[in-house]
C-alpha positions in Angstrom: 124.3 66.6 124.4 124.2 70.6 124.8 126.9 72.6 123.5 128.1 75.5 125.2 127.4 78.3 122.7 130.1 80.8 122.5 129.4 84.7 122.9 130.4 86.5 120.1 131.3 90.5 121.2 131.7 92.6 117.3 133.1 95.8 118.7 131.5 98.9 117.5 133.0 100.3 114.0 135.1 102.9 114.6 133.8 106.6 114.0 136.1 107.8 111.0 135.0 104.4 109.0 131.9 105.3 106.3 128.9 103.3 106.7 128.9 100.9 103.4 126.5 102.3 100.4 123.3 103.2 100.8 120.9 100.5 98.9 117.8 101.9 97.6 115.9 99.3 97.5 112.8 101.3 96.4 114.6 101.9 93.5 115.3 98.5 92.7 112.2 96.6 93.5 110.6 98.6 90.7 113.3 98.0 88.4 112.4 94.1 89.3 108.7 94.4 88.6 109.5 96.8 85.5 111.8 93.8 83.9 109.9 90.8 85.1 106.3 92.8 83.7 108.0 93.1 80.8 109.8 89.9 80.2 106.1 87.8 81.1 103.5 90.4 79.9 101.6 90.4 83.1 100.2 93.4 84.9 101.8 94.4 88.1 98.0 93.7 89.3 97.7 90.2 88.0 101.1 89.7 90.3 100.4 91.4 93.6 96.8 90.2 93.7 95.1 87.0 95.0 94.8 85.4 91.7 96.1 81.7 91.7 96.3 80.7 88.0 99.3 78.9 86.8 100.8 81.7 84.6 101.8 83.9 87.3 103.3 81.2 89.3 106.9 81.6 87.4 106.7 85.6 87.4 105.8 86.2 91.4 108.9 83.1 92.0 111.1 85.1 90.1 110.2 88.5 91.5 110.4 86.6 95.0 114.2 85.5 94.6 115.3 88.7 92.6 113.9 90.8 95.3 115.9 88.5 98.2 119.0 87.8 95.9 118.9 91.9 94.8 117.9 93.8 98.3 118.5 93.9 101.7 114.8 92.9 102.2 113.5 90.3 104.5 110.7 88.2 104.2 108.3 89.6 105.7 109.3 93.0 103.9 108.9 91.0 100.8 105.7 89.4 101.9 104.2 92.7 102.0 105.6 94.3 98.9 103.7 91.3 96.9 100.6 90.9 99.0 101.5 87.2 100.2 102.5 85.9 103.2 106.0 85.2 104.6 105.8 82.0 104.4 104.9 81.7 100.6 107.9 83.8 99.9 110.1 81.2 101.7 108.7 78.7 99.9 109.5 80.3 96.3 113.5 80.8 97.2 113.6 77.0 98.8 111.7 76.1 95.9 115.1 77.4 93.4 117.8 76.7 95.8 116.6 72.7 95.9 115.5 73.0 92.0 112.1 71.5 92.5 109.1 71.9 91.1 109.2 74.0 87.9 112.9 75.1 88.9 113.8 71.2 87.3 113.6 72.8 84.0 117.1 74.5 83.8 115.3 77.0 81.0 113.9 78.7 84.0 116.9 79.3 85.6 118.4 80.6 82.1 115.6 83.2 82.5 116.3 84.0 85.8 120.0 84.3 85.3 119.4 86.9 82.5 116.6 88.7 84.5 119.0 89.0 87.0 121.6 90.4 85.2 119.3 93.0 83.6 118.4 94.1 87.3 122.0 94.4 88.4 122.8 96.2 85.1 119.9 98.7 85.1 120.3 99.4 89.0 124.1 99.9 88.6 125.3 96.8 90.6 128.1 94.4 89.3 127.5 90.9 89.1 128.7 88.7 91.3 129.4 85.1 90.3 
């Protein structure tokens, strides 16, 4: 059965209401890698490059989600910031949200919990819970 699929019209936003805040999400994409670097003693090479050895696995996941939790970037914005493809970016957030893989191991959401607050406390942001 087809459903009829309702047109939703959003008027325009008046002229005398203020955009919301401007996101720089330059800014904080370094502050991600600076944290994350930091936190797993990597180089910001070892992450971006083509290198598939296990130790980077956790670091470029985490990077991944902070950068999609953190920013208004999309995937593919992401993809490109980290040298991967789209789809691999994907992969790392479905890869938290379900808890699979290493993600099982609730250590690893500790650490991403208090990399995240480290982000939103460097950049300025409050943290929503």
């Amino acid at each position: 059965l087809r459903q009829k699929i309702k047109k939703v019209i959003i008027p325009n936003r008046p002229a005398n209401i203020p955009a919301g805040p401007v996101i720089n999400n330059q800014k904080i994409v370094e502050t991600i890698f600076k944290i994350v670097i930091n936190y797993f003693k990597v180089s910001r090479t070892e992450l971006v490059g083509k290198g598939r050895d296990r130790y980077l696995v956790i670091p470029r996941c985490i990077i991944a989600n902070l950068m999609r939790e953190c920013t208004a970037l999309s995937f593919p914005e992401i993809s490109r910031i980290m040298n991967r493809d789209h789809t691999s970016v994907i992969h790392y957030v479905k890869t938290r949200i379900g808890s699979t893989s290493f993600w099982k191991i609730s250590n690893n959401h500790k650490v991403y919990n208090y990399l995240k607050t480290e982000v939103l406390n460097e950049t300025g942001k409050k943290r929503v819970k």
